[in-house]
C-alpha positions in Angstrom: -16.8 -5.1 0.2 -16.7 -4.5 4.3 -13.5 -4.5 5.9 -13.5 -5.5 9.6 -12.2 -2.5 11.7 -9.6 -4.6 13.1 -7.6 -4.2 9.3 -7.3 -0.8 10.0 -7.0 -1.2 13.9 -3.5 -3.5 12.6 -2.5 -1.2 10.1 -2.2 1.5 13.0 -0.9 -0.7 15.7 2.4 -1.8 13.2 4.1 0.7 13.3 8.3 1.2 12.0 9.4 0.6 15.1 8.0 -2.8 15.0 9.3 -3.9 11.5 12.6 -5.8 11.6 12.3 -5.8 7.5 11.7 -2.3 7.1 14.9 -0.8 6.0 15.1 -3.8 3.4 12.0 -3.2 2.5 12.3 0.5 1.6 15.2 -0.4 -0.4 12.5 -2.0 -3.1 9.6 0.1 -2.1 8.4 1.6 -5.4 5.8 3.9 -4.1 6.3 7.5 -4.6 4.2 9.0 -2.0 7.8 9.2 0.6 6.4 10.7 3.6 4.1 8.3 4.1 4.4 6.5 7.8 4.0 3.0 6.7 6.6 3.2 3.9 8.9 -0.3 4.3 6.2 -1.9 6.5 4.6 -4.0 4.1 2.0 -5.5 6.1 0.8 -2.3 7.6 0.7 -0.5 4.2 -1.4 -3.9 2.8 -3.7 -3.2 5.7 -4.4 0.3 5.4 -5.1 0.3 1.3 -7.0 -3.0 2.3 -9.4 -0.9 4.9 -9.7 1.4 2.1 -10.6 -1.0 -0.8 -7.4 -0.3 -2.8 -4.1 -1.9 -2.9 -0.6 -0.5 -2.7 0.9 1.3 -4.8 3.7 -1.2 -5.6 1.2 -3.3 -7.4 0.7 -0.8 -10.2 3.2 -0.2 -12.5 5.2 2.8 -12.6 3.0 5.8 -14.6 0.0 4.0 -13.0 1.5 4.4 -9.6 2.4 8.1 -9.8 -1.8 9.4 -10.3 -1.9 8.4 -6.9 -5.2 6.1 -7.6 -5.0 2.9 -5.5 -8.7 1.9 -6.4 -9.2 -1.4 -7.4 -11.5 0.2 -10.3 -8.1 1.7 -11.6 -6.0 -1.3 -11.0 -8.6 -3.6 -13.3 -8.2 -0.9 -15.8 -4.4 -0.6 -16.2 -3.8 -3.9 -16.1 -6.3 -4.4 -18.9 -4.9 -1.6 -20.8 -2.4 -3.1 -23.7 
């Protein structure tokens, strides 16, 4: 899959200070990894696992989540897993 560099170019460019949603969103935010600069801005989050081939860690659920692997590979495999 090729990303065009401007996924990642918006991922950097929306930043916190940007996001009117972001306390809101952080409220719900299940993602573990809580230093993380894009925490509460969804769409920059979406971008940046998107430039990366993998999604966010709020589509996983919860023990999935916390191995830290966002591929898409891992995703397929959890979500097949009964």
């Amino acid at each position: 899959m090729i990303i065009d560099r401007t996924e990642t170019e918006r991922s950097r460019a929306m930043r916190a200070a940007d996001c009117t949603n972001q306390k809101k969103n952080e409220a719900s935010c299940t993602c573990t990894f809580i230093s993380c600069e894009r925490r509460g801005v969804c769409c920059a989050c979406v971008a940046y696992h998107r430039a990366s081939n993998q999604l966010p860690g709020c589509f996983f659920p919860p023990e999935a989540e916390k191995t830290f692997d966002r591929s898409v590979r891992n995703f397929v495999k959890v979500m097949q897993d009964p």
